[in-house]
FIVOTI-946840 format. One record per residue (C-alpha): x, y, z; residue number from 1. Coordinates in steps of 0.2 Angstrom, whole numbers. Layout:
<site px="X" py="Y" pz="Z" n="NUM"/>
...
END
This chain:
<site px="0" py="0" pz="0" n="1"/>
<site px="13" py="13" pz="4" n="2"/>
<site px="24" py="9" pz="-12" n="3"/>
<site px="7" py="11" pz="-24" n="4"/>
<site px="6" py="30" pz="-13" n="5"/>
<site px="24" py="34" pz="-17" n="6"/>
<site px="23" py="28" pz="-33" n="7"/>
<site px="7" py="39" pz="-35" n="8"/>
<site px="13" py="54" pz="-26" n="9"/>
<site px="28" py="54" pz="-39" n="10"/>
<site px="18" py="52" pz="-53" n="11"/>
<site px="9" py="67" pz="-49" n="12"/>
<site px="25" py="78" pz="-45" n="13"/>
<site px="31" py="74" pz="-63" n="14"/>
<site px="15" py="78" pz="-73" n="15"/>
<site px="17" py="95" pz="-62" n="16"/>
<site px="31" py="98" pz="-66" n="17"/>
<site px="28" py="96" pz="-85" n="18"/>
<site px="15" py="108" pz="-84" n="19"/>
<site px="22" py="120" pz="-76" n="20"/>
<site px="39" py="119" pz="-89" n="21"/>
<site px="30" py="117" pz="-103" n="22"/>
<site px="19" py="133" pz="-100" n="23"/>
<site px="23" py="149" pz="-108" n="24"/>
<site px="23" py="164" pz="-98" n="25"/>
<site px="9" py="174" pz="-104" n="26"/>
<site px="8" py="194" pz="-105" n="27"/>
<site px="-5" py="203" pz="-95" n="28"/>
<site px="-14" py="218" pz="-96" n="29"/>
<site px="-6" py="230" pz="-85" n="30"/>
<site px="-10" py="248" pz="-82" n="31"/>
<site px="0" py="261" pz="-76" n="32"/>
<site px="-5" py="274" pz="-64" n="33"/>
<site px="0" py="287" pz="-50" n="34"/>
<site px="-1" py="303" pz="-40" n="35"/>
<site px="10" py="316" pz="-32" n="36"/>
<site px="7" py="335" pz="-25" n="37"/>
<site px="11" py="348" pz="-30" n="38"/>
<site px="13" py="363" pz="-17" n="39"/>
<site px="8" py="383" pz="-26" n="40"/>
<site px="6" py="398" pz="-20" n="41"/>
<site px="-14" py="395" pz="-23" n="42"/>
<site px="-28" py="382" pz="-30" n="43"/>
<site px="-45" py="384" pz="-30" n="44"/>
<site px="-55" py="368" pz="-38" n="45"/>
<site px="-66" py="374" pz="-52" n="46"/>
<site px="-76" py="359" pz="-57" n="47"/>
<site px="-65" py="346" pz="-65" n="48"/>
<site px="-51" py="357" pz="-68" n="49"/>
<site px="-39" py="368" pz="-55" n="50"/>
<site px="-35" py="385" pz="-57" n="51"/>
<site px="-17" py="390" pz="-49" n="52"/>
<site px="-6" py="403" pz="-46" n="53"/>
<site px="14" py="396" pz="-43" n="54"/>
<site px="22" py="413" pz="-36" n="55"/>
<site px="13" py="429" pz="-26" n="56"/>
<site px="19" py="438" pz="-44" n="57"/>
<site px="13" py="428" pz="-56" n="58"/>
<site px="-4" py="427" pz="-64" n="59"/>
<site px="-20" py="414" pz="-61" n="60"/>
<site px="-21" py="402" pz="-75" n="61"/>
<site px="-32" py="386" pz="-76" n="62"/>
<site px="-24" py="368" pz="-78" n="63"/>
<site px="-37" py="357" pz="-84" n="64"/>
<site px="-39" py="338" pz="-80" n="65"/>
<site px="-39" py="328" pz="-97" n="66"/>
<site px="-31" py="313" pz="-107" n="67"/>
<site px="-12" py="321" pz="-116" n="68"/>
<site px="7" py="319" pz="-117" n="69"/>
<site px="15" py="327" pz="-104" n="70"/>
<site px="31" py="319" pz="-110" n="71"/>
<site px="25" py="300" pz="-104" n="72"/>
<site px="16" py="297" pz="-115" n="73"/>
<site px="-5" py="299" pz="-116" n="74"/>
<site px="-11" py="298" pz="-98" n="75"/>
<site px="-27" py="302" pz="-92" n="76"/>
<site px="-24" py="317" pz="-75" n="77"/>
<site px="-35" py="320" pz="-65" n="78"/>
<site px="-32" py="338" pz="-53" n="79"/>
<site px="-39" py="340" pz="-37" n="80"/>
<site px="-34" py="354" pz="-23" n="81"/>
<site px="-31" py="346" pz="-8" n="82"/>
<site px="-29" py="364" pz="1" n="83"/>
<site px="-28" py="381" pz="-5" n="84"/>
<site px="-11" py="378" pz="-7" n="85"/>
<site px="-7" py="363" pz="-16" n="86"/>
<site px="-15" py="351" pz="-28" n="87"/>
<site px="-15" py="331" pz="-31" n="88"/>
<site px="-10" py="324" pz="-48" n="89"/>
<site px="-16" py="308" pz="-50" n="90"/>
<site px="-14" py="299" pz="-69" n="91"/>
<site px="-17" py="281" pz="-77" n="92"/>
<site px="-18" py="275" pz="-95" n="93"/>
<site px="-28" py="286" pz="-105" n="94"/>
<site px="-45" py="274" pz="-110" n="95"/>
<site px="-40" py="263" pz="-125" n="96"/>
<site px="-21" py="265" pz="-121" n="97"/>
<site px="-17" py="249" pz="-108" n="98"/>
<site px="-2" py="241" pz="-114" n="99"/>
<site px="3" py="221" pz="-113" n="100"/>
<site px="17" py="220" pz="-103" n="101"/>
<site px="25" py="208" pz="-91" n="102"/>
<site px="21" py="211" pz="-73" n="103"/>
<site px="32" py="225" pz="-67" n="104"/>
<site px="34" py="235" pz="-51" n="105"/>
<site px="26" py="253" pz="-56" n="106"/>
<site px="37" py="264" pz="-44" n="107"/>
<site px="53" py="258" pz="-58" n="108"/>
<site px="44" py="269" pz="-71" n="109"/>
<site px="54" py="283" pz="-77" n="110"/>
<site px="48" py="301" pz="-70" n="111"/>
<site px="55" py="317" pz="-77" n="112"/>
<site px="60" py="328" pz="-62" n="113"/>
<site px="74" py="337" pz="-69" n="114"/>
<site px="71" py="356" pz="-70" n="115"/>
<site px="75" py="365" pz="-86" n="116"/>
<site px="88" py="378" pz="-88" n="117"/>
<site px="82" py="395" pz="-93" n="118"/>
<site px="93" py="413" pz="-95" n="119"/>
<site px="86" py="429" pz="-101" n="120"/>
<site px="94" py="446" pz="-106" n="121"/>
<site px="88" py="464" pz="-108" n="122"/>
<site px="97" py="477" pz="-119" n="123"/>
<site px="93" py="494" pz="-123" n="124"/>
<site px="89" py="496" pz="-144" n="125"/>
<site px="85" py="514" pz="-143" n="126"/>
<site px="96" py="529" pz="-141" n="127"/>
<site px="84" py="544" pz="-138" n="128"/>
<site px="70" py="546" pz="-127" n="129"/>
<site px="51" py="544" pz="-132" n="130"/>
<site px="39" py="556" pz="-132" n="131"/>
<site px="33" py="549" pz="-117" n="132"/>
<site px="49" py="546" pz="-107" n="133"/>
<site px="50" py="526" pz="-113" n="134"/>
<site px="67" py="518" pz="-117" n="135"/>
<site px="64" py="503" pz="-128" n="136"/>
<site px="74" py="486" pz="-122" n="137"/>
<site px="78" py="471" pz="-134" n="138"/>
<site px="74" py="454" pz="-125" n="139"/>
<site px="84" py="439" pz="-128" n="140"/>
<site px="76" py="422" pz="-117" n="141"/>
<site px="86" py="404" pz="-120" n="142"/>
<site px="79" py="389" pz="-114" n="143"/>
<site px="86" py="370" pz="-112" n="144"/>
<site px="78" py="354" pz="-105" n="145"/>
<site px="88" py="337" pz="-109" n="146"/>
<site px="73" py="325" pz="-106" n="147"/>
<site px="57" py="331" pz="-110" n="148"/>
<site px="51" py="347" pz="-121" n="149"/>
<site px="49" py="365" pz="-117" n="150"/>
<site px="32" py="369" pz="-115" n="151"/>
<site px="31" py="388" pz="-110" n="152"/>
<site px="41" py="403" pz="-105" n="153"/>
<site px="34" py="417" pz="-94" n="154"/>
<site px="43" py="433" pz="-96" n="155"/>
<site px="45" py="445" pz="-81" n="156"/>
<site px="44" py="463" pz="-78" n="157"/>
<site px="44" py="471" pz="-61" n="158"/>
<site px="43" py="489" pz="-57" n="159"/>
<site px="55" py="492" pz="-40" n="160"/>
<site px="49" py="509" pz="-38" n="161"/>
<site px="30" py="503" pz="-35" n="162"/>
<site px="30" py="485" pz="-35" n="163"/>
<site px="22" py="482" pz="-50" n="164"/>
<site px="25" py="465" pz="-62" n="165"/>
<site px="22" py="466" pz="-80" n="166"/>
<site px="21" py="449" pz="-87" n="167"/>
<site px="20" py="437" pz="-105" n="168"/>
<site px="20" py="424" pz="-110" n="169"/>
<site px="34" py="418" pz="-126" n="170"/>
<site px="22" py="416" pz="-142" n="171"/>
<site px="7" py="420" pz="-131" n="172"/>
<site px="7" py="400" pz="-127" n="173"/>
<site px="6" py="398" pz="-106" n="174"/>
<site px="9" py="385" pz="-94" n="175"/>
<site px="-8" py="377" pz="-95" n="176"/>
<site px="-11" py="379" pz="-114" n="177"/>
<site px="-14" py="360" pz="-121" n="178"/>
<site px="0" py="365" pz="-135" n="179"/>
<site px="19" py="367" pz="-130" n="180"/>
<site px="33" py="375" pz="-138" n="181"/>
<site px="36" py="358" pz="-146" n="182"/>
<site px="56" py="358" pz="-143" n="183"/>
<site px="71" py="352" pz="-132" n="184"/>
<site px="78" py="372" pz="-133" n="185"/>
<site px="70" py="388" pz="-136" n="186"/>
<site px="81" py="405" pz="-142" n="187"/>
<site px="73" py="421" pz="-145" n="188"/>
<site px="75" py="439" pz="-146" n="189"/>
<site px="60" py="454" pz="-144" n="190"/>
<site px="59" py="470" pz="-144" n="191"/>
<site px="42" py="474" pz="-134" n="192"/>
<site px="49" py="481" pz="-118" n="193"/>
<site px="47" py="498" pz="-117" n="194"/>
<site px="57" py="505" pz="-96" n="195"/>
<site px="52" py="523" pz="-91" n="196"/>
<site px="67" py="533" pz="-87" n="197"/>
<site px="72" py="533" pz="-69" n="198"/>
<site px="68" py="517" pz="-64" n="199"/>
<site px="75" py="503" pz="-57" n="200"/>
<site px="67" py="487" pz="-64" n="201"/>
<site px="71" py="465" pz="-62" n="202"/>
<site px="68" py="455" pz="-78" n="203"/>
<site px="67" py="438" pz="-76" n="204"/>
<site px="60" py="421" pz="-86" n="205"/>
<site px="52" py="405" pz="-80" n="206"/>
<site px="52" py="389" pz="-91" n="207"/>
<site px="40" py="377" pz="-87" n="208"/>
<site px="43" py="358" pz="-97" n="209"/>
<site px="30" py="346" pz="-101" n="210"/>
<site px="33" py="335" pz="-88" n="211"/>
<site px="27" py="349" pz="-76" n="212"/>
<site px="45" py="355" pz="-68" n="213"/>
<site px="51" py="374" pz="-69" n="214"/>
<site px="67" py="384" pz="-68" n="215"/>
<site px="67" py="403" pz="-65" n="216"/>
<site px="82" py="413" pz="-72" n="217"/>
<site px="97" py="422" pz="-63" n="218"/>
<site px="88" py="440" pz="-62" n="219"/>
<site px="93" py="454" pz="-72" n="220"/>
<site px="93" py="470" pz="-64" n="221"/>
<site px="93" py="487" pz="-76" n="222"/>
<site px="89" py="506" pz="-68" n="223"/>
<site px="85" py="517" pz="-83" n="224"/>
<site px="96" py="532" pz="-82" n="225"/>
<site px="82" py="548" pz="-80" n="226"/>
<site px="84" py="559" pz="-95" n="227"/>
<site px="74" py="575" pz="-90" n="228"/>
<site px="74" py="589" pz="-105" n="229"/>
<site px="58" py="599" pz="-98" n="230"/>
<site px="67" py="616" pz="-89" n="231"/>
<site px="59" py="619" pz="-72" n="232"/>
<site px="47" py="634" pz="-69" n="233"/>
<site px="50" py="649" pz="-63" n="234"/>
<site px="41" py="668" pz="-56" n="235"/>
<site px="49" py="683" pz="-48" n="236"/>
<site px="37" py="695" pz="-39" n="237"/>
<site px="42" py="713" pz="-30" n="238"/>
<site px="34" py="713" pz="-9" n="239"/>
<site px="38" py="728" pz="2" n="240"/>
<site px="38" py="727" pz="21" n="241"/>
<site px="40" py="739" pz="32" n="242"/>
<site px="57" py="743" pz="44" n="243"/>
<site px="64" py="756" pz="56" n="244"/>
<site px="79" py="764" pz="49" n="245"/>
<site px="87" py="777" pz="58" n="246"/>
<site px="71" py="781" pz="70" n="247"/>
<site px="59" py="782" pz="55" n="248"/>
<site px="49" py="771" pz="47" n="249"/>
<site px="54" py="766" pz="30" n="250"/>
<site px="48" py="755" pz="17" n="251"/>
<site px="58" py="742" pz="10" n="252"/>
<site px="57" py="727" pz="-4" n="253"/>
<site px="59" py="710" pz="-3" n="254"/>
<site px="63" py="699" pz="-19" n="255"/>
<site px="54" py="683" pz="-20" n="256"/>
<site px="55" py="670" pz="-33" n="257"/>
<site px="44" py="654" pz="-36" n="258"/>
<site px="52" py="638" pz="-45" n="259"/>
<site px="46" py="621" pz="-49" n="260"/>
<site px="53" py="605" pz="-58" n="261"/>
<site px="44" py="591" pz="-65" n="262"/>
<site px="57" py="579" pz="-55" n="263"/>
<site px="52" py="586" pz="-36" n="264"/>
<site px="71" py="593" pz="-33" n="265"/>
<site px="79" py="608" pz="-38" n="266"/>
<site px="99" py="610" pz="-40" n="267"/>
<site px="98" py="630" pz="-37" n="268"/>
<site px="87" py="644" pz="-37" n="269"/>
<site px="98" py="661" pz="-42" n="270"/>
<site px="92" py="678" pz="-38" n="271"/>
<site px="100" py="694" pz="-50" n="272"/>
<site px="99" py="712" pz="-48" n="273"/>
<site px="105" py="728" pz="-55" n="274"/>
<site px="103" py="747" pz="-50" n="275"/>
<site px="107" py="753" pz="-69" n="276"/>
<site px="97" py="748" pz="-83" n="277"/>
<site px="85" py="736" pz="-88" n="278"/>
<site px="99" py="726" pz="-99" n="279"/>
<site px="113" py="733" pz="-85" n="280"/>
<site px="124" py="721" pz="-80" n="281"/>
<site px="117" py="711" pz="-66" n="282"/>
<site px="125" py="704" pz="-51" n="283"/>
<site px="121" py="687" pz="-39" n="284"/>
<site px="109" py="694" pz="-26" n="285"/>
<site px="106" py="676" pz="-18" n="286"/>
<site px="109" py="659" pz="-21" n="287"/>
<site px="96" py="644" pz="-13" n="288"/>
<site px="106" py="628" pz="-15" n="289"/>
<site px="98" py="610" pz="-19" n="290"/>
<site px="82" py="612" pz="-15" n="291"/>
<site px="66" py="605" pz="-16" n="292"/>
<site px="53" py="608" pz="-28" n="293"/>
<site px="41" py="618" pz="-29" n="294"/>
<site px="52" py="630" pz="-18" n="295"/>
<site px="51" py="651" pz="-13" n="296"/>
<site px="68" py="660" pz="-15" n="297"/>
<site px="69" py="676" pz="-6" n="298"/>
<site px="80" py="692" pz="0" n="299"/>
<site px="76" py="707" pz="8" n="300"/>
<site px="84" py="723" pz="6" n="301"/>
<site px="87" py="735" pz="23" n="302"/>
<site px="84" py="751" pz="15" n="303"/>
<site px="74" py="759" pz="1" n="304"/>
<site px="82" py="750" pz="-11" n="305"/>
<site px="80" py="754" pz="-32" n="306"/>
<site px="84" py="746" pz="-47" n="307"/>
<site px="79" py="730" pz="-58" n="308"/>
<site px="81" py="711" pz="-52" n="309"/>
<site px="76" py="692" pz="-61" n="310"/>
<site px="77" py="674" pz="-56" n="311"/>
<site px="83" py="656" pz="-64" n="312"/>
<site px="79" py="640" pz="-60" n="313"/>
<site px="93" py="626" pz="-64" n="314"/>
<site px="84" py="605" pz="-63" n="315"/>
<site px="96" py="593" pz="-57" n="316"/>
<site px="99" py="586" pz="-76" n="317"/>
<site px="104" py="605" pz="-81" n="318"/>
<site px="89" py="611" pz="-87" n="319"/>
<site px="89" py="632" pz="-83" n="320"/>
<site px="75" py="642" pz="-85" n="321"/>
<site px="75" py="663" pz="-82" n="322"/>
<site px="60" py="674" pz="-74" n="323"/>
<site px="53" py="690" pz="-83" n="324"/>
<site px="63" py="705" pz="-77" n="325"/>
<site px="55" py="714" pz="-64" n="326"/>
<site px="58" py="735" pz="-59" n="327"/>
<site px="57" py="739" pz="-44" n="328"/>
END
């Protein structure tokens, strides 16, 4: 009895055995999905889609939960804000799309997190000053990314002196556009930057590739030297006021000038004055240094005091403007 079991028992392990090396591996369906966060400066759900803003500077733009290439091939993303402050990518094979492979372990698939490289300069093109006190700048952005494409570069413009960022996008194709740039490397040049004189300004580029990475240039810092060609107003008017000289009562003048500069500051503000003639030769009277603007120059005489005076006004770029001469 225990020799038929053995022999049994062996029998079985062969036919096993057989089976199993005789059997082909076969392929199974397998399909690939994931998720990750993404932290931003702001998300705000707005139905199936997200609407984000990366930085405090930059501008809202929606990103929209659909099947595409983002550089892995067609996936099917789905977006949800898990706060107000970052969102959840979650993504799997796009319907249609499974593909038969041997069983694998899904955290081996590749994943693109390698930041592209991006640079940007700003050089002036124009050599005179605008009619309305504009410098035009010529804008030349580069941009690399070794593994996927570059999908969008966002130029940036910020104003020092209130804050301000002007911003857009390179061919008017953003971030969350369902077209990309369509290339590993990006060079161009513009000439669409138009810095007011006397300014201090940061220009600066962000690529963004279609994996989803981004890389902000080095920052270029420009001040626009302040061109000022407008001469500075100025008044001169005749008072009198009244003084004890020598026991009596005696009226005397007092030269006063009004000037003003379209900057805020004035470099000097000159009294003149002559006993001759109206076209005699005049003499410095008074001399109010550095001053601000609108300012009041004025000089008082200490007797009964005759003859002709005017005033100029010099601006800080050298701009000199003269009075009418006043008798008095």
């Amino acid at each position: 009895m225990n020799k038929k079991l053995a022999l049994y028992s062996g029998i079985l392990i062969i036919v096993a055995l057989g089976v199993l090396v005789s059997s082909p591996t076969k392929a199974v369906v397998v399909e690939n999905r994931g998720s990750n966060i993404v932290s931003v400066y702001s998300c705000q759900q707005v139905g199936r889609d997200i609407k984000i803003r990366r930085a405090s500077r930059d501008s809202e733009y929606v990103l929209t939960s659909s099947c595409r290439d983002a550089g892995h091939g067609m996936r099917d993303y789905v977006l949800t804000c898990t706060s107000n402050k970052q969102y959840r990518v979650a993504w799997r094979n796009c319907a249609g799309t499974t593909t038969s492979t041997t069983p694998s372990n899904p955290s081996t698939i590749p994943v693109d997190r390698v930041a592209p490289t991006v640079t940007i300069t700003a050089t002036p093109v124009t050599s005179t000053l605008s009619a309305t006190g504009y410098y035009t700048y010529e804008v030349h952005v580069s941009a690399d990314d070794a593994t996927s494409n570059i999908r969008a570069v966002l130029i940036r413009v910020q104003n020092l002196n209130n804050s301000t960022v002007q911003s857009w996008w390179v061919n008017n194709i953003s971030s969350s556009s369902r077209t990309d740039l369509g290339a590993k490397s990006l060079s161009q040049t513009y000439r669409k930057m138009s810095l007011k004189t006397g300014i201090s300004y940061r220009v600066s580029a962000t690529a963004y590739d279609t994996a989803g990475n981004e890389a902000t240039s080095p920052v270029v810092s420009l001040y626009v030297p302040y061109t000022d060609v407008t001469k500075p107003t100025v008044t001169g008017q005749v008072l009198t006021k009244t003084v004890r000289l020598n026991g009596k009562l005696v009226v005397t003048p007092r030269l006063v000038s009004r000037a003003a500069d379209n900057s805020g500051r004035l470099k000097s503000v000159v009294l003149y004055y002559t006993t001759t003639d109206w076209d005699g030769e005049y003499r410095v009277l008074k001399t109010c240094d550095t001053v601000l603007s609108p300012n009041q120059c004025t000089y008082d005489f200490t007797n009964a005091a005759h003859g002709y005076f005017y005033a100029t006004a010099t601006d800080e770029a050298g701009n000199t403007n003269q009075s009418t001469k006043i008798r008095f």
